[in-house]
C-alpha positions as YAML, in Angstrom:
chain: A
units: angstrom
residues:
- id: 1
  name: UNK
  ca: [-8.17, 39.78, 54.12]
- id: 2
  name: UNK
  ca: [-7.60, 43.94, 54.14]
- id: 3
  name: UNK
  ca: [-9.55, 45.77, 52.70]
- id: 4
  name: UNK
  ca: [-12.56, 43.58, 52.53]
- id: 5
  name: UNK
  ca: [-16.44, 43.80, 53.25]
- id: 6
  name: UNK
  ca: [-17.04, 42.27, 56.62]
- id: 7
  name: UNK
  ca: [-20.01, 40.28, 55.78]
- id: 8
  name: UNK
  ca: [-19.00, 38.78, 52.29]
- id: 9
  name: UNK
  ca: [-15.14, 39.00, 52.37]
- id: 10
  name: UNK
  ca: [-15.22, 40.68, 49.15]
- id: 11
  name: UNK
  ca: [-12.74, 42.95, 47.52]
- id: 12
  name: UNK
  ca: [-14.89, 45.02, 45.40]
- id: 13
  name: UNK
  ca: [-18.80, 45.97, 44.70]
- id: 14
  name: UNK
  ca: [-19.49, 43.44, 41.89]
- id: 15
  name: UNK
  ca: [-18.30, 40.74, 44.67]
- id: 16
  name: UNK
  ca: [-20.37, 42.39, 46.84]
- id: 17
  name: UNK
  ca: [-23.53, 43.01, 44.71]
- id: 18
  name: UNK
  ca: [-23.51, 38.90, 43.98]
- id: 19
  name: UNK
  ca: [-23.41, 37.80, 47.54]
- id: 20
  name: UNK
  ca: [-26.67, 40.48, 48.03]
- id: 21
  name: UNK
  ca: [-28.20, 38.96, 44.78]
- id: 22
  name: UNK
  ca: [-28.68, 35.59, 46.58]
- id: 23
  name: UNK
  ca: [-29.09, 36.84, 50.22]
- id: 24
  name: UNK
  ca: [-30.58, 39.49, 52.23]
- id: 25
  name: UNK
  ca: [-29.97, 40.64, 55.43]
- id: 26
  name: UNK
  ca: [-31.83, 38.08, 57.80]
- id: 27
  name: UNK
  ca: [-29.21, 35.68, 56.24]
- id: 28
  name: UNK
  ca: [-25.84, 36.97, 58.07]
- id: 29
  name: UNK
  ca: [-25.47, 38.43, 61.62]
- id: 30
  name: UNK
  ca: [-27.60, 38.50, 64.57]
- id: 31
  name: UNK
  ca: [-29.44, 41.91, 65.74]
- id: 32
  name: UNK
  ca: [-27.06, 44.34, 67.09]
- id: 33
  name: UNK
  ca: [-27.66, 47.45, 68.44]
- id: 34
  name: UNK
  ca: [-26.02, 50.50, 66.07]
- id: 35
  name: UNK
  ca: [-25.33, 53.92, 66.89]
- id: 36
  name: UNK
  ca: [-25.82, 56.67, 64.14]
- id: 37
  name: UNK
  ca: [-26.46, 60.31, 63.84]
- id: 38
  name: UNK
  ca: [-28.47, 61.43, 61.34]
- id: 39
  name: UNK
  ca: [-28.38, 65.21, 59.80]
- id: 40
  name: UNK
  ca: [-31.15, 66.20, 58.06]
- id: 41
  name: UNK
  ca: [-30.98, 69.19, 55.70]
- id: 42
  name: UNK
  ca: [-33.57, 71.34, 54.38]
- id: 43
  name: UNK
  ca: [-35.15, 70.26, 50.84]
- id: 44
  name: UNK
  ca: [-35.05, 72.34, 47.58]
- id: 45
  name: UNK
  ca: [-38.04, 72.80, 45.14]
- id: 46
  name: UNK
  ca: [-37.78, 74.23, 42.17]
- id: 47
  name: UNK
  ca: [-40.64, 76.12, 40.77]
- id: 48
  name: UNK
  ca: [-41.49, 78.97, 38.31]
- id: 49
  name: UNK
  ca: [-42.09, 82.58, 39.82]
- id: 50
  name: UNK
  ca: [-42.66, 85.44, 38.31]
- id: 51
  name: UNK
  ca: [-39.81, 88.14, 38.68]
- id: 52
  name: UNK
  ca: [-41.78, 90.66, 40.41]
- id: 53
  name: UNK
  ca: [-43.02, 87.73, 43.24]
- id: 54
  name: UNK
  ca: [-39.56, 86.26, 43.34]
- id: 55
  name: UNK
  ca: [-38.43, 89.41, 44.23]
- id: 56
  name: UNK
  ca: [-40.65, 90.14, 46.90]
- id: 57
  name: UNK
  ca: [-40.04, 86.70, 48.24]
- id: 58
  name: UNK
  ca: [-36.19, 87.17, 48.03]
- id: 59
  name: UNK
  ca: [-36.87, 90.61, 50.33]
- id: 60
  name: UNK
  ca: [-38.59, 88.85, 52.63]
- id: 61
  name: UNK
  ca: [-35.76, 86.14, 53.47]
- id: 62
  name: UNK
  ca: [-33.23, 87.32, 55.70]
- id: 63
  name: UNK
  ca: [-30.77, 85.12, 54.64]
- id: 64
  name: UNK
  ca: [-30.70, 85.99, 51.08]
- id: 65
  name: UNK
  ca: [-29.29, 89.18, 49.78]
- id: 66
  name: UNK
  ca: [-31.34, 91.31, 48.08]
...
């Protein structure tokens, strides 16, 4: 079947999301090993600054324009 997930033969994600209702992982495959990479990317926070210290900060950080 094209166009199908390998482990449930389904065609789309409500098909899916039924078979993984009833089943989990340890039900379907043996252990194989996977290769992966994995980028991680710096986190945002959002916070309240006053303008005079976000300034500041902002001339402090070279890769920010002032």
């Amino acid at each position: 079947m094209a166009n199908s997930s390998s482990v449930s033969n389904a065609i789309g994600y409500h098909e899916i999301g039924e078979l993984w209702d009833e089943h989990d992982t340890t039900d379907h495959g043996d252990d194989e090993a996977a290769e992966f990479v994995l980028k991680l990317g710096g986190e945002t926070h959002y916070v309240a600054l006053e303008r005079n210290l976000h300034l500041r900060l902002r001339a402090l950080d070279s890769s920010e324009p002032a």
